[in-house]
VEXRO-247859 format. One record per residue (C-alpha): z negated, x, y. Coordinates in steps of 0.25 Angstrom, whole numbers, padded with zeros to 4 digits, always signed. Layout:
! VEXRO-247859
ZXY...
END
This chain:
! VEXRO-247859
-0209+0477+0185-0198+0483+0178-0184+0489+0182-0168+0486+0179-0155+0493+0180-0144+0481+0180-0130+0484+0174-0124+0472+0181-0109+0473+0174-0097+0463+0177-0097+0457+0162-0113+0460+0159-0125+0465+0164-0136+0475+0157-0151+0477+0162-0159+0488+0157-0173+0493+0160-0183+0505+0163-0194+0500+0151-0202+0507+0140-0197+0521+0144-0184+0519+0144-0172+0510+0148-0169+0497+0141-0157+0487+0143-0164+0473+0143-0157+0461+0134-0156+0449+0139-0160+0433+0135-0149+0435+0125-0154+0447+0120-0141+0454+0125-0141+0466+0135-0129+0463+0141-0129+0449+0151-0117+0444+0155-0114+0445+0169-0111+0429+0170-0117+0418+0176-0116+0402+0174-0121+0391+0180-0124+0379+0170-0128+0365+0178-0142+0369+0183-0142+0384+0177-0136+0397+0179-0134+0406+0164-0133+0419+0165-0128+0430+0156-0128+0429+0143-0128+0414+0142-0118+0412+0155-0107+0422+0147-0109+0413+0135-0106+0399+0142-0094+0406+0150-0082+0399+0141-0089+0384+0145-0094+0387+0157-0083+0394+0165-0084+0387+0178-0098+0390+0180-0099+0404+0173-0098+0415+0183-0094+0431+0178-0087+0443+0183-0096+0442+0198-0099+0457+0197-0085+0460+0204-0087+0449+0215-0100+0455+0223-0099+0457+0237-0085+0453+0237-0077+0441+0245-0068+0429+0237-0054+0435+0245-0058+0449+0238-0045+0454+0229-0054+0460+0220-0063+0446+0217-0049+0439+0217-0047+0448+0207-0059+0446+0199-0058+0430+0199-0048+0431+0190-0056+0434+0179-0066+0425+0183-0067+0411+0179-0078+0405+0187-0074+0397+0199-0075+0407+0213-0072+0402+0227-0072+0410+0241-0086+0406+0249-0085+0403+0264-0089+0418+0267-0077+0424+0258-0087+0427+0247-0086+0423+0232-0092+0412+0227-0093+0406+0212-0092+0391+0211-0100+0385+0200-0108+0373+0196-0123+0375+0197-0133+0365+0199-0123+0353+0197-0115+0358+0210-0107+0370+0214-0113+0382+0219-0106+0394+0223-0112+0409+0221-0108+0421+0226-0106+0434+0214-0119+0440+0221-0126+0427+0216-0120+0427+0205-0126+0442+0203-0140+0439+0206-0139+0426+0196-0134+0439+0185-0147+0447+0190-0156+0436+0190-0154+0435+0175-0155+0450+0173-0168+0450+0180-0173+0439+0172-0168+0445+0159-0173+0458+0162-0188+0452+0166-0190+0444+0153-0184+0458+0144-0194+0466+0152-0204+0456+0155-0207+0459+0169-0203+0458+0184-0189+0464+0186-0185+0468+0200-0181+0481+0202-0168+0486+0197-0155+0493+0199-0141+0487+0197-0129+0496+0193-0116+0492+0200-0101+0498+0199-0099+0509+0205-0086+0504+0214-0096+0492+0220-0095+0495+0235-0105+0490+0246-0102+0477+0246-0104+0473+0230-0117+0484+0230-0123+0474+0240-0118+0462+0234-0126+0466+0220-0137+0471+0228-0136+0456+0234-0137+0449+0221-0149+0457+0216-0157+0453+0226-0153+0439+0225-0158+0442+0212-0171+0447+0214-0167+0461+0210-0172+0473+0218-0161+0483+0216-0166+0497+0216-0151+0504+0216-0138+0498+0213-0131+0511+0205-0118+0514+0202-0114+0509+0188-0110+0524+0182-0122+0530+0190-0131+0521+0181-0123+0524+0169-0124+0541+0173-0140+0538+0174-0141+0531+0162-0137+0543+0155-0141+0555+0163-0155+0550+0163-0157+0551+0148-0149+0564+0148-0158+0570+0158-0161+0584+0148-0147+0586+0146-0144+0589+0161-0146+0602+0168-0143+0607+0182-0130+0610+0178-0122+0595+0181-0117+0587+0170-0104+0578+0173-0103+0565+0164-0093+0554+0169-0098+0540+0166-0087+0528+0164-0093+0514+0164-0082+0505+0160-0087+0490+0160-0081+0476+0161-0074+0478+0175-0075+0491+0179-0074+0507+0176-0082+0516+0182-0082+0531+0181-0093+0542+0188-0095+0556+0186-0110+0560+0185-0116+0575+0185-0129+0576+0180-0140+0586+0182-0155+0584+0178-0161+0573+0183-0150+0568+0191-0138+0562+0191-0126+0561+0201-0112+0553+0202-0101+0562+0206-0088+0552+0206-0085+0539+0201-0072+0529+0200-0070+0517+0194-0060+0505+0192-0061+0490+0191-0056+0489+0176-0065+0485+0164-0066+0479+0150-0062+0466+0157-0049+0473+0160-0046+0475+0146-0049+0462+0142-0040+0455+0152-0028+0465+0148-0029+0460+0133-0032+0445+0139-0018+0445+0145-0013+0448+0131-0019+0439+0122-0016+0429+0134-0002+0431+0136-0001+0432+0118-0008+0419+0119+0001+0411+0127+0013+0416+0119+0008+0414+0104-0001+0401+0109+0005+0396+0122-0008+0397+0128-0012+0402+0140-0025+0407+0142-0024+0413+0157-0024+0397+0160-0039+0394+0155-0050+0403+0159-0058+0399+0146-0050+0404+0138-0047+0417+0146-0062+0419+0144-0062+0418+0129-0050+0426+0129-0056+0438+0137-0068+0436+0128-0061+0437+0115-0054+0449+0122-0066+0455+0124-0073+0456+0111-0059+0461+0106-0058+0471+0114-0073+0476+0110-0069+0475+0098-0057+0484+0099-0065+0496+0104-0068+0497+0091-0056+0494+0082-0043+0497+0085-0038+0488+0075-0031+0473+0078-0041+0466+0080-0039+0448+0082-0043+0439+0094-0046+0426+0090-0050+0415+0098-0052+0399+0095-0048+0388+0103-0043+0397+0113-0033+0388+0122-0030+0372+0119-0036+0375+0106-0029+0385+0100-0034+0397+0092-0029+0409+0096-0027+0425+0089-0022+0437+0092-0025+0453+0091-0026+0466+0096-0029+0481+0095-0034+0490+0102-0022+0499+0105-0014+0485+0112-0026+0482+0121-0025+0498+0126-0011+0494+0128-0014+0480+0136-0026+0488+0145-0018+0502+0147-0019+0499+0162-0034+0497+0163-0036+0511+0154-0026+0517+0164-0035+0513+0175-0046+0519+0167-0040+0532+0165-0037+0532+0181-0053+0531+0182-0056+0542+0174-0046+0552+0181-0049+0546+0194-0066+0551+0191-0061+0564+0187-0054+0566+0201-0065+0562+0210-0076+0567+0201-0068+0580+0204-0073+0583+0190-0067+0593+0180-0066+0588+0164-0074+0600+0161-0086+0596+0171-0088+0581+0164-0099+0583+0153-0097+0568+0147-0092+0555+0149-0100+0542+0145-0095+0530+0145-0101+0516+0149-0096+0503+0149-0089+0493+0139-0077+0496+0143-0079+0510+0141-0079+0506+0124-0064+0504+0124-0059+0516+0115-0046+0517+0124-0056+0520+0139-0064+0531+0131-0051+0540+0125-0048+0537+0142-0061+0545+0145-0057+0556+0136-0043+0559+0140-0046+0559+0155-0062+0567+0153-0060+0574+0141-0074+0569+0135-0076+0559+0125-0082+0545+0131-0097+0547+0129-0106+0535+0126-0119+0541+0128-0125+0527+0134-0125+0515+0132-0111+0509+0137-0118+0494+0141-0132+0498+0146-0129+0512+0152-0129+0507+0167-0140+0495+0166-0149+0508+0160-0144+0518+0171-0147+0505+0182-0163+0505+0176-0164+0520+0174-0161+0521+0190-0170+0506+0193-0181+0514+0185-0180+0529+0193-0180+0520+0206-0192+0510+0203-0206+0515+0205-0211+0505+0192-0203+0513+0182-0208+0528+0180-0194+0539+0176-0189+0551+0176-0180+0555+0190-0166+0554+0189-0158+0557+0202-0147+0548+0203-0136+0552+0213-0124+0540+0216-0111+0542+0223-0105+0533+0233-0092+0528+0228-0084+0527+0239-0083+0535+0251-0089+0529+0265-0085+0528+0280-0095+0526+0293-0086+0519+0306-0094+0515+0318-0087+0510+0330-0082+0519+0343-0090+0521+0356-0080+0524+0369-0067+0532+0369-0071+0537+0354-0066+0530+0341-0074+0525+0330-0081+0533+0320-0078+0536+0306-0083+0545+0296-0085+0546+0281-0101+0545+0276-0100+0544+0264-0086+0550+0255-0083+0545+0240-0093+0550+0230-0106+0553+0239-0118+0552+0233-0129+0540+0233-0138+0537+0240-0136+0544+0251-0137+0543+0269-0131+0549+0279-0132+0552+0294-0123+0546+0304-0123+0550+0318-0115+0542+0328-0117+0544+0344-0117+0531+0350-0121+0522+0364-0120+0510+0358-0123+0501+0345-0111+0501+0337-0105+0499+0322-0105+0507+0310-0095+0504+0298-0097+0509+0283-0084+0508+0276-0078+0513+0264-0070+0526+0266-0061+0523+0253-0056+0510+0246-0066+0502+0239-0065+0490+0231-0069+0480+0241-0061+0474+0251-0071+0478+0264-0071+0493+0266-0084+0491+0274-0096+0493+0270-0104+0487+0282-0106+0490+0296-0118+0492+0304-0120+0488+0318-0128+0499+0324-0137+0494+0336-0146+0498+0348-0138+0511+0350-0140+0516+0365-0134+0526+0374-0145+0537+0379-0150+0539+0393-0138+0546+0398-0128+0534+0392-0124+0545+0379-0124+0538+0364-0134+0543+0356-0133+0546+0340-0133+0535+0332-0138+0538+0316-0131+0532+0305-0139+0533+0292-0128+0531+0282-0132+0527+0268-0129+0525+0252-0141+0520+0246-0146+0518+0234-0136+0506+0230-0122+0513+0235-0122+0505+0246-0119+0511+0262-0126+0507+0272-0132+0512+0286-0148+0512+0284-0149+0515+0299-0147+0518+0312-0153+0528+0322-0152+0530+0335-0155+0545+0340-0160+0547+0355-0158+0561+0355-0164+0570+0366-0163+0585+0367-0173+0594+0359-0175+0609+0354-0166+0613+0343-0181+0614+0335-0186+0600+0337-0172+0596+0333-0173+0604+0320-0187+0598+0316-0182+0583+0316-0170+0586+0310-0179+0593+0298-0187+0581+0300-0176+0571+0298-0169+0578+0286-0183+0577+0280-0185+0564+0282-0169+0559+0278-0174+0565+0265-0185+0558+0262-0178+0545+0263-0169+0549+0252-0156+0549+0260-0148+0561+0257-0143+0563+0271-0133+0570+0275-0133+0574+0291-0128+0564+0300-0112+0565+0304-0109+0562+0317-0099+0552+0325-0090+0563+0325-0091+0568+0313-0099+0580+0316-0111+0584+0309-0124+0584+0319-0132+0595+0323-0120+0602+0328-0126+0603+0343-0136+0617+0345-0146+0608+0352-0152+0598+0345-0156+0584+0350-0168+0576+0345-0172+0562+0348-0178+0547+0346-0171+0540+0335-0171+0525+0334-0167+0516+0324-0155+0505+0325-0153+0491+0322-0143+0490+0312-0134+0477+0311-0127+0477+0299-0114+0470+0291-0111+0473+0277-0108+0466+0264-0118+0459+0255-0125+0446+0258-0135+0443+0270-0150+0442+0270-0150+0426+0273-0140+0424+0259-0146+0434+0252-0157+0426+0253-0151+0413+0251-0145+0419+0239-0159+0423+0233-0165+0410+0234-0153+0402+0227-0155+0413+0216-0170+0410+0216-0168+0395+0216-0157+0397+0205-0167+0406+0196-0177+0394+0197-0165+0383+0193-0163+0391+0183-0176+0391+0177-0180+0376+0178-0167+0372+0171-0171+0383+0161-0185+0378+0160-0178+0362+0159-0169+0366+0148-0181+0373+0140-0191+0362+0144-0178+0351+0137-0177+0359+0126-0192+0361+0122-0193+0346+0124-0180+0344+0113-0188+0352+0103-0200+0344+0106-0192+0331+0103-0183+0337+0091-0198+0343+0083-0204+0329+0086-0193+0322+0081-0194+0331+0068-0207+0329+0066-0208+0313+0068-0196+0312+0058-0205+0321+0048-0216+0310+0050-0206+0299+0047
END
């Protein structure tokens, strides 16, 4: 049994894992550590990664890429309208309002949700990862951006288990990176706290956190991000060469999607190349459109001037951390930078202006968050043997708890969790109640996702006492592991009246035992607002647990299920046309050394 961290990206992935003392990214069947995140369907077989990225100019149709952005979200969504632009698969709207990518597979089309899609990428991983480290693979922990709400954090949790995955701890993509090098810096720290601000800056999105380290721990102060990337860039300089194109060729490559894609490819290695010259430097490309071959140029300093709004939004990230961090330029002790975006000479002279530090590149800029995801797999798993590291997460967006009015009083309302708290953590909530009645989480700032709901929860079996009062109901409010908000439970208190002494013991008792279940709880806030315990005399009693009936996003248990046998019955499809093709091509080399040797003995 060994254990991953996944750096599941929007253009590739990265695996690494806990081995021979250390942490090691894992290559691939191509021998490559990066696997495209693209998935294709050929007649009887899906290709995935490397060979999927590779067919994608023939093979448009049925070549699927970009899913990452789609999880947990409906076809009507702006943002997904927004992101089928740039995607050339074919995508309709399902009967339930979800997404679903039409392709032909199986000689007949099939429709499959980004979430299946996911766990078709994760499949390959696992298997990839199982044949570098020849043995089972199961346990792991995925890194996800830190912007993802409720609903996508489900959705990737979803499609890991329709892989097979068992996911230890989705962590915050920075918060991986910040492990990855406190970790290994470990003897540098003291009790005193370091700041170091981390920018991961990838194919379609920036994300910026603050961290203070001490010895052995770490913990996330502020984070801000913004959906820009390298993608961003190469769509400013596409438009460009497009609209150059059309006047010194009369072509118009906007109008065939083929050629937008060997276009943005070309654009690509261009601009890769332009990190490190600042020199003119050609763009070539052969049979471009209706046959004709087309040229141009560009330096460095005109593609700063086509992508000045994208390295203004950048800038605004930067400043914006600063603010909420609430962090002094004096107080930061370093900046490292991840990312391939964050190689663009222009995005690092932004991180100097605005922190006055250099950009730092300590880690590896690729592999830092797939490293950062096993180093926390590894601390969780009991098969791997490390060093403690305390990790301590924030939640990114602030969190409000409704439930419904009783009689003359309106309904309740109260902030649990504000901007910034830290992860994991659980909370009392203490609600006075006769009757079973609903509970709402929603998100107390603007999120990007349509639903500012996270869920609500039917609370049940809630009674009046024996002289018709309500009785408190308690809320346990919770961050777990995964960044997600839930209620884990609900408990009904039948109090009756007790010496002040008593009270005192159980409240000890309760405290003790809150503790040992690793919630950080806070006390309990009450409807009004008011903290409990106010009252001289205290009251002790009989708790009893309530049903909970519970609507929230990410798929049910029947299609959950449903979606793991299609997987299953896909993975063995899979491997009989595999087998077919090996055993065809056996029999060809049969054939071909006969026919040698026969025409020796002639």
């Amino acid at each position: 049994m060994s254990v991953i961290g996944i750096d599941f990206g929007n253009e590739s992935c990265y695996v690494a894992a806990a081995r021979s003392g250390g942490i090691e990214t894992l290559a691939n069947d191509y021998s490559l550590r990066a696997t495209p995140s693209v998935v294709a369907f050929d007649g009887k077989k899906r290709i995935i990664g490397v060979a999927a990225k590779n067919q994608q100019v023939t093979n448009m149709k049925n070549t699927v890429s970009g899913f990452k952005r789609l999880l947990g979200r409906k076809f009507n969504d702006p943002h997904v309208q927004h992101e089928l632009t740039s995607i050339p698969a074919r995508v309709e709207a399902r009967g339930d309002g979800s997404i679903g990518f039409k392709v032909n597979y199986l000689e007949e089309d099939q429709h499959f949700s980004p979430e299946q899609l996911t766990a078709m990428l994760f499949t390959k991983l696992k298997e990839t990862s199982a044949a570098a480290m020849q043995t089972q693979v199961n346990d792991c922990v995925i890194a996800c951006p830190i912007f993802f709400t409720n609903a996508e954090r489900r959705a990737l949790l979803d499609a890991a288990q329709i892989a097979g995955l068992n996911v230890l701890r989705l962590l915050n993509e920075t918060t991986a990176t910040a492990l990855a090098y406190g970790f290994y810096k470990n003897d540098l720290f003291e009790e005193k706290p370091k700041n170091v601000i981390f920018i991961d800056f990838g194919h379609s999105a920036l994300q910026v956190s603050a961290c203070s380290f001490t010895k052995g721990k770490l913990k996330m102060l502020a984070s801000t991000w913004d959906q820009i990337g390298g993608r961003d860039f190469d769509l400013a300089v596409a438009e460009f060469f497009a609209k150059e194109f059309q006047e010194r060729y009369k072509i118009n490559a906007k109008t065939n999607a083929r050629a937008n894609l060997r276009l943005l490819t070309e654009i690509e290695k261009l601009k890769k190349q332009m990190s490190a010259n600042s020199t003119k430097l050609p763009l070539n490309i052969e049979c471009f459109l209706e046959d004709i071959d087309v040229s141009s140029s560009m330096q460095r300093s005109q593609m700063e001037e086509l992508c000045a709004p994208v390295l203004q939004r950048v800038e605004q990230t930067f400043k914006r951390l600063l603010a909420e961090s609430k962090l002094q330029l004096d107080d930061i002790h370093s900046v490292e930078i991840v990312g391939g975006s964050s190689r663009i000479p222009s995005v690092k002279q932004l991180i100097e202006q605005v922190f006055n530090k250099p950009a730092s590149t300590t880690l590896n800029q690729d592999e830092a968050v797939s490293r950062g995801a096993a180093l926390q797999c590894a601390i969780m798993s009991p098969a791997v043997r490390v060093r403690e590291f305390g990790v301590t997460d924030i939640q990114n967006y602030a969190v409000k708890v409704l439930w419904d009015s009783e009689g003359s009083a309106g309904p309740g309302e109260i902030e649990i969790f504000p901007q910034f708290h830290a992860s994991p953590f659980s909370r009392l909530l203490t609600i006075n109640r006769k009757g079973p009645f609903n509970v709402s989480i929603v998100y107390g700032q603007q999120v990007p996702y349509p639903d500012q709901t996270i869920g609500v929860w039917k609370v049940k079996d809630v009674k009046p006492n024996e002289r018709g009062e309500g009785q408190e109901v308690k809320l346990k409010v919770r961050i777990n592991n995964n960044g997600i908000v839930l209620i884990s439970s609900a408990t009904l208190v039948e109090k009756k009246e007790a010496e002040e002494a008593a009270a005192a013991e159980q409240a000890a008792s309760e405290e003790k035992s809150s503790e040992q279940a690793g919630g950080a709880s806070n006390s309990g806030e009450s409807a009004d607002g008011q903290q409990e315990g106010s009252d001289k005399k205290k009251k002790a009693g009989k708790a009893t647990e309530l049903p909970l009936e519970v609507s929230t996003h990410g798929f049910s248990p029947v299609d959950l299920s449903n979606y793991t046998q299609q997987e299953a019955k896909m993975i063995g499809s899979d491997q009989k046309e595999t087998e077919r093709i090996d055993a065809r091509n056996a029999l060809e080399e049969f054939v071909y050394d006969m026919r040698n040797k026969l025409q020796v003995f002639i």
